[in-house]
KEBATI-814449 format. One record per residue (C-alpha): residue number from 1; x, y, z; residue in one letter. Coordinates in steps of 0.02 Angstrom, whole numbers. Example, Ala and Ser with C-alpha at 12.3 -4.5 7.8 and 13.67 -1.06 7.14 Angstrom:
NODE  seq      px      py      pz  type
NODE    1     615    -225     390     A
NODE    2     684     -53     357     S
***
This chain:
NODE  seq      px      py      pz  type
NODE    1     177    -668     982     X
NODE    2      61    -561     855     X
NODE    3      56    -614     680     X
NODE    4      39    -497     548     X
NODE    5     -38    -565     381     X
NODE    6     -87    -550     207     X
NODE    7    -192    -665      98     X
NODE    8    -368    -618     117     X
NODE    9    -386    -534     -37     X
NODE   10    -322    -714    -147     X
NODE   11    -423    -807     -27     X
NODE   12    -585    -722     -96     X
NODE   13    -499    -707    -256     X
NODE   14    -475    -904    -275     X
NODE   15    -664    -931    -190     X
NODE   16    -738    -790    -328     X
NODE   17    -655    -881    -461     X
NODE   18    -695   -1074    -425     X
NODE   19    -862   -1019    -396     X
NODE   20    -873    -919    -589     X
NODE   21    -827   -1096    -630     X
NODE   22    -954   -1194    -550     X
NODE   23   -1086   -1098    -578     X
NODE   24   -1055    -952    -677     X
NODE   25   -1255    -898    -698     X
NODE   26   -1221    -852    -505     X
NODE   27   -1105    -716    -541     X
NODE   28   -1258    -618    -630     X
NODE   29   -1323    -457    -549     X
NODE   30   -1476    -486    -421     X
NODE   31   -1633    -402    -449     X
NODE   32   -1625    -287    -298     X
NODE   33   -1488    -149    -400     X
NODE   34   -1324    -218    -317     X
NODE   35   -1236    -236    -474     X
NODE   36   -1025    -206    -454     X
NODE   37   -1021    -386    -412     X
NODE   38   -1106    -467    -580     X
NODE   39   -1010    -320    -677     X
NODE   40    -833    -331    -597     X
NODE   41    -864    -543    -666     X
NODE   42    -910    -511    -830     X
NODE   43    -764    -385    -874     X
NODE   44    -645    -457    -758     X
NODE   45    -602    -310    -672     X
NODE   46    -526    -402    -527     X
NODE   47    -419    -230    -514     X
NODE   48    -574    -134    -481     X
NODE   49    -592     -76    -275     X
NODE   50    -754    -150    -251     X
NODE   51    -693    -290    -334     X
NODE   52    -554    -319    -214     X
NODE   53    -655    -262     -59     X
NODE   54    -780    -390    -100     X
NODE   55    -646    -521    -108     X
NODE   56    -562    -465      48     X
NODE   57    -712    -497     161     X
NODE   58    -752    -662      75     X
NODE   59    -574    -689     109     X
NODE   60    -543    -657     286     X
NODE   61    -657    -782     362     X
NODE   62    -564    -919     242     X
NODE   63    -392    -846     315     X
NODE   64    -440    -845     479     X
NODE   65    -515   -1025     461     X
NODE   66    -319   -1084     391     X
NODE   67    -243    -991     546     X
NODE   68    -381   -1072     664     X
NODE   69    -333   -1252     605     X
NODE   70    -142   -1223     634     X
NODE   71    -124   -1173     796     X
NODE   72    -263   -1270     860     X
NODE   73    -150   -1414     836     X
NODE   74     -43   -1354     996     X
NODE   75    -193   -1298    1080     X
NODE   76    -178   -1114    1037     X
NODE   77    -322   -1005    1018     X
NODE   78    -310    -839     881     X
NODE   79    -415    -714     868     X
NODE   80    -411    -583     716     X
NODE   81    -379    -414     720     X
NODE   82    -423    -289     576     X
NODE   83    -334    -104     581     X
NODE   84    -336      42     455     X
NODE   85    -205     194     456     X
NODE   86    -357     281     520     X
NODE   87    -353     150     682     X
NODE   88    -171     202     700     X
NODE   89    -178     386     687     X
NODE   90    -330     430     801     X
NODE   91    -246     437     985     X
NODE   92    -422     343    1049     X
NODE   93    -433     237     910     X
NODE   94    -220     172     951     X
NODE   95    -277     154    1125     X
NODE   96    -410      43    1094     X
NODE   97    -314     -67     995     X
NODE   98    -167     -77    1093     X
NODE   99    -282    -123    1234     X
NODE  100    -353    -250    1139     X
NODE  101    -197    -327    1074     X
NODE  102    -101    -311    1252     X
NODE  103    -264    -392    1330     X
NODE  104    -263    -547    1203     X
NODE  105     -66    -568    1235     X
NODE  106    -125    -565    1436     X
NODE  107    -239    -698    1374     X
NODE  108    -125    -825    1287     X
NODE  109    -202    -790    1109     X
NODE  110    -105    -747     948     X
NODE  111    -170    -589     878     X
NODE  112    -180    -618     672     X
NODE  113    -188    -457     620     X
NODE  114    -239    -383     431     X
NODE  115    -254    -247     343     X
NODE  116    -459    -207     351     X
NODE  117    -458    -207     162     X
NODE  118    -639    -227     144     X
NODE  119    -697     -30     205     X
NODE  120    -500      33     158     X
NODE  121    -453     151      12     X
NODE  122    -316     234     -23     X
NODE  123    -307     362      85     X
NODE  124    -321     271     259     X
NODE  125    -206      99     177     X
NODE  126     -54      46     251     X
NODE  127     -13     -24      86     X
NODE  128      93    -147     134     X
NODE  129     110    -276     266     X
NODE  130     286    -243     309     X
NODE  131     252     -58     382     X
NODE  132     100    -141     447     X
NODE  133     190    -249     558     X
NODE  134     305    -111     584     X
NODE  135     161       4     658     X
NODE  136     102    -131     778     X
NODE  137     267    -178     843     X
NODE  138     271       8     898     X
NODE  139      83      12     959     X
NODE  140     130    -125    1074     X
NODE  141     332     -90    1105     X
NODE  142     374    -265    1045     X
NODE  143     552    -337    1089     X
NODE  144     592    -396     911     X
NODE  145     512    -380     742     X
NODE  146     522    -519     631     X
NODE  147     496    -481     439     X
NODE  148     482    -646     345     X
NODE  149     521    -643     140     X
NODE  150     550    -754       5     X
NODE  151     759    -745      19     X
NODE  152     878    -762     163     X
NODE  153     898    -575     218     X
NODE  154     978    -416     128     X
NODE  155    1120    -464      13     X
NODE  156    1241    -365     -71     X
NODE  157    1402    -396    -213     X
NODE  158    1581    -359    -195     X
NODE  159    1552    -191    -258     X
NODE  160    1396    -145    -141     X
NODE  161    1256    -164    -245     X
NODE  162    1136    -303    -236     X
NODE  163    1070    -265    -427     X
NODE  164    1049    -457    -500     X
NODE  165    1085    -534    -330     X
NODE  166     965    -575    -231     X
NODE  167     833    -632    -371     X
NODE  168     955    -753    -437     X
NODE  169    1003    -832    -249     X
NODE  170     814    -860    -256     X
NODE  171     796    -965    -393     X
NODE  172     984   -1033    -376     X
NODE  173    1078    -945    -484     X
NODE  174    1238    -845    -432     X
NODE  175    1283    -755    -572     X
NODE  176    1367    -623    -465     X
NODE  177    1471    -652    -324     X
NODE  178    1342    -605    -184     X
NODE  179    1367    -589       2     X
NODE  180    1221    -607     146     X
NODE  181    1231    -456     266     X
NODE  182    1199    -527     425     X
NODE  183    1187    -353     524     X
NODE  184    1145    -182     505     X
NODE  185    1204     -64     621     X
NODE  186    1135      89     551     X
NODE  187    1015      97     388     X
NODE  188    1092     231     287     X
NODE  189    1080     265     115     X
NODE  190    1214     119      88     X
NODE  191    1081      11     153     X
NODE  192     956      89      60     X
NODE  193    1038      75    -106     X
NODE  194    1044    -138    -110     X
NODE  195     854    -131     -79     X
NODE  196     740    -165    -237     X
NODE  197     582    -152    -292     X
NODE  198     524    -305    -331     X
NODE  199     353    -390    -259     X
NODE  200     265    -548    -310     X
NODE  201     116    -543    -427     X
NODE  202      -4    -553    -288     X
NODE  203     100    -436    -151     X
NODE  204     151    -255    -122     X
NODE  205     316    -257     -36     X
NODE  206     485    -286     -96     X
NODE  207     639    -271      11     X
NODE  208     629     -85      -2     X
NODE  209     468     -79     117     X
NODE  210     535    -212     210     X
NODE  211     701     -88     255     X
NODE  212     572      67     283     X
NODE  213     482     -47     424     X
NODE  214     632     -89     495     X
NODE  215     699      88     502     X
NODE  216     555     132     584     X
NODE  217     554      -8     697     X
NODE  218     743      22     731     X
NODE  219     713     208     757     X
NODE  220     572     156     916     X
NODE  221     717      55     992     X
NODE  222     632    -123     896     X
NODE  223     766    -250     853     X
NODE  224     709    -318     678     X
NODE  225     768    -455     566     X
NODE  226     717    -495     392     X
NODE  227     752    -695     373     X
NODE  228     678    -823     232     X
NODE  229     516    -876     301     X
NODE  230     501   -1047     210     X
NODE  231     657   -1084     326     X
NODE  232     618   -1223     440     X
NODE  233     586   -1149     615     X
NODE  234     631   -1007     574     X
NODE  235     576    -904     707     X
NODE  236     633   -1014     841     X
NODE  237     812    -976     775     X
NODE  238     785    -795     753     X
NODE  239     709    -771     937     X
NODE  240     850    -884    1007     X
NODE  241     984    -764     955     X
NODE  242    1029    -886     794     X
NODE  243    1139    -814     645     X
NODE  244     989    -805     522     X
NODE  245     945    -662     405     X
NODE  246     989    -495     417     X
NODE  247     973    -428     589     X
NODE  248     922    -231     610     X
NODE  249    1004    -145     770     X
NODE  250     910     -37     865     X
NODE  251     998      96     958     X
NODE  252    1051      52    1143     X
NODE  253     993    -112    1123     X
NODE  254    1128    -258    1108     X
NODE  255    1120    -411     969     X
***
């Protein structure tokens, strides 16, 4: 299994900003000219790039740390893996990491992999952990993709839209009469049409990036299956064959 994450970027977020708290005289700009640091604090530009890279890499060590503790539990070791578009588009460059990943899989470790958002802009960012996760499945010709996301799977109404659906079957709330598509033969612009564009305050993708990955996914011959991830073993039941989510078929290759 490979696990692709986010979170770095709130981890150094929530470190930045409990330690503004404590002591906020250590947010002040050092004498030696490095200055974006002290200046991003003071104006709260938590938008700004440096800003962000600076959380990211204060970040990643915290995320890793979470990920260490709970697979260690079963005896499982991780290691993290950090990839660009750059590391993805340079023939040596998707070599070397599909070495690297297909040696740590040899090697009984999980692979937590990350966008490297401290040394990323926007011209080598994925953007999104869903095409992420996408990429890597097709760097390392995974059997399945699983996409996980805050509802059960793609839904759409009686008359094929999923406009004030799937929100509302989030919180509880039917207001319109909504139906859970359990599988997708072929995404088309049918399929395309019930995505939205929603994304939580601190995240990127809404179910419209999660049906580009799986297109792409789909289109290398990857079976992929968006499901609710806070779904107790979730991914036991998707991997055993289980009725959960929405279920992407790839061509030639069976449910």
């Amino acid at each position: 299994m490979i696990l692709v994450t986010s979170g770095a970027i709130r981890a150094g977020y929530e470190a930045l900003d409990a330690r503004s708290k404590v002591a906020p005289r250590a947010q002040q700009s050092p004498q030696n000219g490095s200055e974006f640091i002290g200046e991003a604090s003071q104006t709260g530009s938590h938008s700004s790039l440096p800003y962000k890279q600076a959380a990211a890499a204060i970040g990643q060590s915290r995320l890793m740390h979470t990920y260490t503790e709970a697979f260690a539990w079963r005896n499982v070791d991780c290691a993290q893996v950090l990839l660009t578009r750059d590391d993805i588009a340079d023939p040596r460059r998707f070599n070397n990491a599909k070495n690297t990943l297909l040696t740590l899989l040899a090697l009984g470790i999980v692979p937590i992999i990350n966008e490297n958002d401290t040394v990323a802009v926007d011209e080598i960012k994925f953007g999104d952990n869903d095409n992420l996760a996408s990429l890597v499945a097709v760097l390392i010709d995974a059997n399945l993709l699983v996409i996980l996301s805050d509802v059960e799977g793609l839904y759409g109404n009686r008359a094929g839209s999923s406009e004030g659906c799937a929100p509302k079957l989030a919180v509880g709330i039917e207001a319109e009469p909504c139906t859970q598509i359990l599988v997708v033969e072929r995404i088309d612009e049918t399929i395309q049409a019930l995505a939205g564009d929603t994304a939580g305050d601190m995240g990127t993708g809404g179910m419209r990036t999660k049906i580009e990955a799986a297109r792409a996914a789909t289109a290398a011959g990857i079976k992929t299956v968006i499901a609710r991830g806070r779904r107790p073993d979730v991914v036991r039941q998707v991997v055993d064959g289980e009725a959960v989510g929405t279920t992407f078929l790839a061509p030639g290759v069976g449910r």
